[in-house]
N, C-alpha and C positions, 0 to 999 in steps of 0.2 A: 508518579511512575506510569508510563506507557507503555499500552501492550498494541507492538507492531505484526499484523496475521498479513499475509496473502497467499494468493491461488489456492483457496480454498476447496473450490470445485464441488462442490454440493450436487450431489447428485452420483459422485466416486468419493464420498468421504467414508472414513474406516469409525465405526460405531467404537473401538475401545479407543481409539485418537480424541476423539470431540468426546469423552466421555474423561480423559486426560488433560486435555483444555480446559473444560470448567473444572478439574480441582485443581491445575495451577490457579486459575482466576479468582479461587475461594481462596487460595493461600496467600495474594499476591493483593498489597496497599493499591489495588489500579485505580489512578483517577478515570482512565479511558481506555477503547481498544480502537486503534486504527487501521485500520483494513483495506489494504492497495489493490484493490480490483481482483477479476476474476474470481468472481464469489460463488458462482455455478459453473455448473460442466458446458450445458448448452442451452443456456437462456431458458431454460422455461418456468412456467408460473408454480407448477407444483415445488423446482429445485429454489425458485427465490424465496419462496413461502417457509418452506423448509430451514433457511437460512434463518430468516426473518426471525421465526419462533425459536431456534437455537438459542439466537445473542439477546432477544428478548430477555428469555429466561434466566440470562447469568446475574442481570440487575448490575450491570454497570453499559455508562454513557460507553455509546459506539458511534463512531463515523465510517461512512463506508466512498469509494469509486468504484465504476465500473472495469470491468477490461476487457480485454478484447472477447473473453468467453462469455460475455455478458448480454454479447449482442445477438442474434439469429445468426445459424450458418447457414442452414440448406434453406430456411424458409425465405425465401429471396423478395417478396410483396412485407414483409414483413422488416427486413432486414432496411430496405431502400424505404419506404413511407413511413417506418414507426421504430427503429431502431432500439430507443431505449425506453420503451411501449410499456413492457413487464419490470421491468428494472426501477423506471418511475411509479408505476402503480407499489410497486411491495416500498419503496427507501424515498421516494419523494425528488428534490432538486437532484441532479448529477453532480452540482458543484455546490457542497454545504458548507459551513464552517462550527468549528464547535470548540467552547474556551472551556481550559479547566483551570487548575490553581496553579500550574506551572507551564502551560501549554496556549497557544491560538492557533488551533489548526485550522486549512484552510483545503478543502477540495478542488482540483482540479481534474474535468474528465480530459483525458490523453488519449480514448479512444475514436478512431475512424471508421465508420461504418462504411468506406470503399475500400479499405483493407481489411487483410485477417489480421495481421498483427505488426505493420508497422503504427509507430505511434504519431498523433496531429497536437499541436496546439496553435493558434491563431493569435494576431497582434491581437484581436481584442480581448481576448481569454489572458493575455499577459497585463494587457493596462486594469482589466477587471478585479484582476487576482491581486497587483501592487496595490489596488486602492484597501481591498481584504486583509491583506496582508497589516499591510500601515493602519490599520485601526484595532489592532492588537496592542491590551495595557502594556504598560512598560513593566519590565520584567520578567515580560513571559517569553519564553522562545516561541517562535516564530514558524511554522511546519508549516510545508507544504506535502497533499498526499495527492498521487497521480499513479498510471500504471505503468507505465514505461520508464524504463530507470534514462538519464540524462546521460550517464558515463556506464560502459560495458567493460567487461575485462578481456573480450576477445572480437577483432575486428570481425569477427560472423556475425557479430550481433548489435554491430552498428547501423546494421540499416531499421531497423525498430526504434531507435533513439529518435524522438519528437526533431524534426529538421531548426525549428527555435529553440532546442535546448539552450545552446548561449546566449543568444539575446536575452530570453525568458532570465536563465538567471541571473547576466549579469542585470537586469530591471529588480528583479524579484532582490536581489543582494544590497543594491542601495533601499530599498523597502523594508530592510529589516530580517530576509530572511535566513534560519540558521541551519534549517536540511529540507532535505526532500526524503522523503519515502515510498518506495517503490515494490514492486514483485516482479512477474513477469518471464524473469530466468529461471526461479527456483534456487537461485545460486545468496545464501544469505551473506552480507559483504558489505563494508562500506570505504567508500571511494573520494576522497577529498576534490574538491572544486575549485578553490582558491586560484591556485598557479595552472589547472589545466583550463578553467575558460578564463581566467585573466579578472576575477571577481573582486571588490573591494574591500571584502571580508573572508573570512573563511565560512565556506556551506556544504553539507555532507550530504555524500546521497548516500541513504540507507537501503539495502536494498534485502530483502525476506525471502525464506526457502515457501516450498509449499506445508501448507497449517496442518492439515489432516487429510487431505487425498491420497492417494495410490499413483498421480502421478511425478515417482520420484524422477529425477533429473543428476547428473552427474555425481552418482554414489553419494547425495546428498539427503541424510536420513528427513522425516517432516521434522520440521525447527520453526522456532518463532522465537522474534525478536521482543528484548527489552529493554525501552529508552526511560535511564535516570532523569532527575531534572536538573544533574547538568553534563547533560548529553554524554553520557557514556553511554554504552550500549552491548549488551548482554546478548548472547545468544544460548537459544535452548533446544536441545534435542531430547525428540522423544527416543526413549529406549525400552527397546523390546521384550527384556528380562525382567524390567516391573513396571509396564507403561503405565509409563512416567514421564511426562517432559524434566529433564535436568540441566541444569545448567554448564554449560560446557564451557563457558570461559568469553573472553571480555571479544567484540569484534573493533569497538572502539574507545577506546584509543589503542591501537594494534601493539602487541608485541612483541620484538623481532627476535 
């Protein structure tokens, strides 16, 4: 079982939220938590550290990306020479990978330090990632984690979509891959691949509300998602009247 967080935003995170978080995480078989970017509000070292000692402490394996609030905004010498400066000091590579007993995740950073929030990925970050990808044991599915979701629900928010999202995945799709996981919107939702980029498989993009910050988005209370190991996927809202994350019902396989 996989626990999917993002847009954390550390540094706006609500103390009875992440205080909610870790007793789902005590009640909850996780082999891991995967965390799609945006992990602090505005980059700095106090809000990564703060992070840092959070997920330390719940004693289960995490992988993290960057996103776009990862990087400097106003510090502009900072932003252009050392971009992911803070971000590597507290978590190490940008693009890690990490295998559990039903999982091979595989990080990919989506973030551009000449935008605020459209998303990048490069042909070599795609041949990089397939080779990542393909040396995942058989049987394990196959994740990819990035910030930018690859499919949006609403063409406002297609210009944020990585410009190689289809190449990427139809490459990453004959490599074995079985979803992506995303944040970014705040909107939690998952969006089949298959027949909208013309893929050889079927590939999900999973996409996460924000975890525990205060910044909600589209009447979307904080939610986090939960991926079985075989790929269903659960979503959880926190509720105000006994914060609490609860479970609110399946997001995939949808119910019409």
């Amino acid at each position: 079982m996989l626990l999917h967080l993002s847009d954390l935003h550390f540094g706006l995170e609500h103390d009875l939220i992440t205080d909610a978080l870790t007793k789902l995480c005590n009640a909850l078989p996780l082999e891991a938590i995967a965390i799609s970017g945006d992990l602090t509000q505005r980059a700095r070292r106090v809000e990564f550290q703060a992070f840092h000692d959070f997920f330390n402490e719940l004693g289960v394996p995490w992988i993290v990306v960057p996103g776009n609030h990862d990087i400097p905004l106003y510090h502009l010498p900072r932003r252009i020479f050392n971009p992911f400066g803070y971000y590597e000091k507290a978590f190490g590579d940008t693009e890690q990978v990490l295998e559990t007993a039903h999982f091979h995740l595989v990080g990919v950073n989506s973030v551009s330090p000449k935008h605020h929030t459209q998303g990048r990925i490069t042909h070599k970050q795609i041949a990089e990632i397939g080779t990542k990808l393909m040396a995942g044991k058989d049987g394990k599915h196959r994740i990819i984690l990035s910030h930018q979701p690859f499919r949006v629900l609403k063409p406002s928010q297609q210009s944020d979509v990585p410009i190689l999202a289809r190449d990427a995945s139809q490459y990453w799709a004959h490599c074995g891959l079985d979803a992506l996981l995303h944040g970014h919107f705040h909107i939690p939702v998952v969006l089949p691949l298959k027949e909208y980029f013309e893929l050889s498989k079927e590939v999900l993009d999973i996409q996460a509300g924000t975890a525990v910050s205060h910044r909600l988005r589209h009447d979307v209370p904080n939610s986090v998602n939960i991926i079985h190991p075989d790929l269903r996927v659960d979503r959880y809202d926190f509720n105000l009247e006994n914060n609490q994350f609860e479970r609110l019902g399946p997001l995939w396989p949808s119910i019409d």
